[in-house]
C-alpha positions as CSV (number, residue, x, y, z in Angstrom):
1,X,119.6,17.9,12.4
2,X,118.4,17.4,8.6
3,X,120.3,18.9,6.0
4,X,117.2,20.5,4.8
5,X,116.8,22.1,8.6
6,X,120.2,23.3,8.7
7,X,120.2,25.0,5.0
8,X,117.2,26.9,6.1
9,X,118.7,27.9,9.2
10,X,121.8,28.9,7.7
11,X,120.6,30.9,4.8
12,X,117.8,32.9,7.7
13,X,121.0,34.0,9.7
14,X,122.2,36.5,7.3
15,X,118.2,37.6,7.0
16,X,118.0,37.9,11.0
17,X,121.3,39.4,11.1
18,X,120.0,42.1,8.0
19,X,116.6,42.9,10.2
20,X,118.8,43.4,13.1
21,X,120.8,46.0,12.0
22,X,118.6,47.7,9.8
23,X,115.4,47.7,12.0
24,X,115.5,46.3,15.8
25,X,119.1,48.5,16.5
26,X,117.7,51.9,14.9
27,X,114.2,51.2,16.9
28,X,115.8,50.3,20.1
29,X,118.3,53.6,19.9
30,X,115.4,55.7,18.7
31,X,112.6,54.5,21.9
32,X,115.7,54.5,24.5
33,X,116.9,58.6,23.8
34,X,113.7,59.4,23.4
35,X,112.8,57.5,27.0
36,X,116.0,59.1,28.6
37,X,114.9,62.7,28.0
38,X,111.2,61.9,28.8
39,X,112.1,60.3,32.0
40,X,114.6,63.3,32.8
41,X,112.1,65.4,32.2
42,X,109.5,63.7,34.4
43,X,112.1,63.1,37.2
44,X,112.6,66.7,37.3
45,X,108.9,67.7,37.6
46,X,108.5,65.6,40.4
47,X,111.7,66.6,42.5
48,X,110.9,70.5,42.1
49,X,108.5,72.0,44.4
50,X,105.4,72.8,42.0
51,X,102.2,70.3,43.7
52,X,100.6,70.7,40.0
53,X,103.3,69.4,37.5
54,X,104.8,67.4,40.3
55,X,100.7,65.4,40.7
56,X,101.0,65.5,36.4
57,X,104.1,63.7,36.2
58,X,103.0,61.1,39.1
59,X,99.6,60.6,37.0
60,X,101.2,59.7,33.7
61,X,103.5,57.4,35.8
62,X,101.1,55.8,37.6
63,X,99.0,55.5,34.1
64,X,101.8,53.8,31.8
65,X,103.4,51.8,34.3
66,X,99.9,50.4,35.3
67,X,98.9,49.2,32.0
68,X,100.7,46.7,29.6
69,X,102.6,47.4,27.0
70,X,101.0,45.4,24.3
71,X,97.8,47.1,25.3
72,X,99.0,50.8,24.7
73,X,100.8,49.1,21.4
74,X,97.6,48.3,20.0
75,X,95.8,51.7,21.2
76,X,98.2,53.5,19.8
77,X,98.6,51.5,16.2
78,X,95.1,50.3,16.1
79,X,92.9,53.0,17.9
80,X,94.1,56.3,17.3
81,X,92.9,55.4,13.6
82,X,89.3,55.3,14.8
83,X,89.8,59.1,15.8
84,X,91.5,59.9,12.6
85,X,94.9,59.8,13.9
86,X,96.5,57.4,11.6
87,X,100.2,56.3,12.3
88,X,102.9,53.8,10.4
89,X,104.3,51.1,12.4
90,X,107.5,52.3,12.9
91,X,106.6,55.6,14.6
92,X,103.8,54.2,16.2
93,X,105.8,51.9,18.0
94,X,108.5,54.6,18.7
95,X,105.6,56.6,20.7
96,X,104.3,53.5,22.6
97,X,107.2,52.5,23.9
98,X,109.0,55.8,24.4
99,X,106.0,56.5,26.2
100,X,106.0,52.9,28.6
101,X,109.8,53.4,28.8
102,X,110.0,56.8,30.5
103,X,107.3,56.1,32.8
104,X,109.9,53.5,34.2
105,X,113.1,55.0,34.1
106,X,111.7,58.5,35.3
107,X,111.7,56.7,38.6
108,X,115.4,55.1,38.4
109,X,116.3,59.1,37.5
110,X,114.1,60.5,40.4
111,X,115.3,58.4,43.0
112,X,118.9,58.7,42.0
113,X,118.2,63.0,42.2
114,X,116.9,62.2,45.8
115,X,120.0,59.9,46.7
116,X,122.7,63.0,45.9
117,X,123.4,64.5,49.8
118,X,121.3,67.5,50.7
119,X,125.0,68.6,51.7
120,X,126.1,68.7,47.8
121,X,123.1,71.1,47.0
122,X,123.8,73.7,50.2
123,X,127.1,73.8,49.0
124,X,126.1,74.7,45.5
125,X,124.3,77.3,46.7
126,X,126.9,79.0,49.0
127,X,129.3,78.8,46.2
128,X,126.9,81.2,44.3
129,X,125.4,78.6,42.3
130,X,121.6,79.2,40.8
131,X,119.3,76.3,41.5
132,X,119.6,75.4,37.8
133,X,123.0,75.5,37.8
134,X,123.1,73.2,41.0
135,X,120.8,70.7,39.4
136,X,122.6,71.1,36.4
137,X,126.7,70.9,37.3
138,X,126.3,69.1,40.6
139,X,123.4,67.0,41.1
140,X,122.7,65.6,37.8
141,X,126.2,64.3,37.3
142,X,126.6,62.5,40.7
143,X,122.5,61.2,39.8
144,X,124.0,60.0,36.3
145,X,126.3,57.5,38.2
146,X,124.2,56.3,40.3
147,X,121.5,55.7,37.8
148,X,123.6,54.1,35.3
149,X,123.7,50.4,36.4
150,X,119.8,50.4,36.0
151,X,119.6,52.8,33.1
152,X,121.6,50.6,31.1
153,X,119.8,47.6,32.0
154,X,116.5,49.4,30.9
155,X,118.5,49.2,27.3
156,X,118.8,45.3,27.5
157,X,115.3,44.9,28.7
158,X,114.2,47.3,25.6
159,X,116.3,45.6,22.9
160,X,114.2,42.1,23.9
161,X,110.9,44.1,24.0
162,X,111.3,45.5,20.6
163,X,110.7,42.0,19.9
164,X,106.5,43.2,20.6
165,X,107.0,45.8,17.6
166,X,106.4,42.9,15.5
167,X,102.5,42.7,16.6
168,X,101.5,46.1,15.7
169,X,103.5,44.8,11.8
170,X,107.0,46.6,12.0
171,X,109.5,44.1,9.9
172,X,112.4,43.9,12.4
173,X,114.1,40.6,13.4
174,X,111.7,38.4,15.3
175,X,109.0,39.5,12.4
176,X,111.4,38.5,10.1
177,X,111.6,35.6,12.2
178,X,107.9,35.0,11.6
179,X,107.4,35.1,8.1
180,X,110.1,32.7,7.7
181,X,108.9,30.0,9.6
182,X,105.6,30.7,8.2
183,X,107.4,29.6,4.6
184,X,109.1,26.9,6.2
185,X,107.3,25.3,8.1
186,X,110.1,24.9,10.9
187,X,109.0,27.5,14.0
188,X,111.1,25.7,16.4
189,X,114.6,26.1,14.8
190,X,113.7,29.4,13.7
191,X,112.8,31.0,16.7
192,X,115.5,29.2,18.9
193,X,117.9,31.0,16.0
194,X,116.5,34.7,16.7
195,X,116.4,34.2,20.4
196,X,120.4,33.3,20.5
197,X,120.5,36.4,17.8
198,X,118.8,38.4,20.7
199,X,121.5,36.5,22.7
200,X,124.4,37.5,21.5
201,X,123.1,41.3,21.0
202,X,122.4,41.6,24.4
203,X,125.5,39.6,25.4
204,X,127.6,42.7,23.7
205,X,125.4,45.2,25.5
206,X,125.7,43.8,29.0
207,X,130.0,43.6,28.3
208,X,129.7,47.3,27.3
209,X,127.8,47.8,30.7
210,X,130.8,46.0,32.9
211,X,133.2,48.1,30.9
212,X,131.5,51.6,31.4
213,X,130.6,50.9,35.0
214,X,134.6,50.2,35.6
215,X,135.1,53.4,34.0
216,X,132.8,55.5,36.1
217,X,133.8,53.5,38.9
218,X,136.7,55.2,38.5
219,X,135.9,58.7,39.2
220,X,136.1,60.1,42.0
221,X,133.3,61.6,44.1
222,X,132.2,65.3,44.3
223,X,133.6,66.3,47.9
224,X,130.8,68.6,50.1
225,X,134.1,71.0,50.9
226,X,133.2,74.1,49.6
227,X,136.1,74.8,47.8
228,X,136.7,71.2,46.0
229,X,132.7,71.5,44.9
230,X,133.5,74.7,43.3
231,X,136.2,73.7,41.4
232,X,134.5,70.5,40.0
233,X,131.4,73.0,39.2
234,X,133.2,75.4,37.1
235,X,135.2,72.4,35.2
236,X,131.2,70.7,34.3
């Protein structure tokens, strides 16, 4: 490696690192909440027994997980201007992916809600339980475990994908990235240097998924016995 290669890499790290913190971390934590409760939301609507929000929800599913990301990127940033709708890059790439996101996950939630035993539920209700109080203090936690493992990988997956933002113009690190291999002429080093950046990141985030999976692991499970499931309902 040149000494001229290696100063450049060197003095990009603290750039990347800057971009990093300041721009891919806050997107990332912003488009994953904002997924969570989406997805909650849509998991819900098609668990409950109402055809018409239930057919909604699997529409908007079946739309945003059938069509790429980039694409509803670029409608979103570079379309909605053509019907007056005009959005920054930052926002705009909150909404697209927030969108994308949820469509995904709403299924990991869903199908965790339909794993909990019908047995949990009954016993909700013979307690005295309303149904949103069941969904609420008995299903949803037991769902939340089981969800987790896959939840949290959706987070690793998003904190690479934000990578896209940087099409639609948001500065964050592999923008950043960019600009300064565009000034120096050295894409290969630079671009190896923000993927091990990505590397590391992700490397933290998939430790703080062993570490929180132990902890769950853990618990112990809601019992169907009447009396036990009250006791753990009351203390939610």
């Amino acid at each position: 490696m040149s000494e001229r290669l290696w100063g450049i890499l060197v003095s990009s790290l603290p750039q990347l690192v800057e971009y990093c913190i300041k721009v891919t971390i806050p997107l990332t934590a912003c488009i994953y909440l904002l997924s969570l409760a989406l997805a909650l939301v849509l998991a819900l609507l098609q668990v409950q027994r109402v055809p018409v929000l239930r057919q909604l929800a699997r529409v908007y599913v079946w739309v945003f997980r059938g069509t790429p990301l980039i694409v509803q990127l670029y409608i979103i940033f570079f379309g909605l201007p053509s019907l007056g709708i005009v959005l920054n890059a930052f926002p705009a790439a909150v909404i697209a992916f927030s969108l994308n996101y949820a469509a995904y996950m709403s299924e990991t939630v869903r199908a965790a809600i339909l794993a909990v035993p019908e047995g949990q539920t009954e016993a909700g209700y013979m307690i005295g339980l309303s149904s949103g109080q069941v969904m609420r203090r008995i299903v949803l936690p037991q769902a939340a475990r089981v969800a987790f493992p896959t939840l949290f990988g959706s987070l690793i997956g998003l904190t690479k994908d934000s990578s896209l933002a940087a099409s639609i113009t948001v500065v964050e690190m592999f923008k950043t990235a960019q600009q300064i291999a565009a000034r120096t002429f050295e894409p290969f080093a630079l671009y190896c240097e923000v993927a091990l950046v990505y590397l590391a990141l992700n490397t933290i985030l998939t430790l703080l998924q062993s570490f929180l999976e132990k902890k769950l692991a853990w618990q112990h499970p809601v019992k169907t016995n009447k009396k036990e499931l009250a006791v753990y309902a009351q203390n939610q």
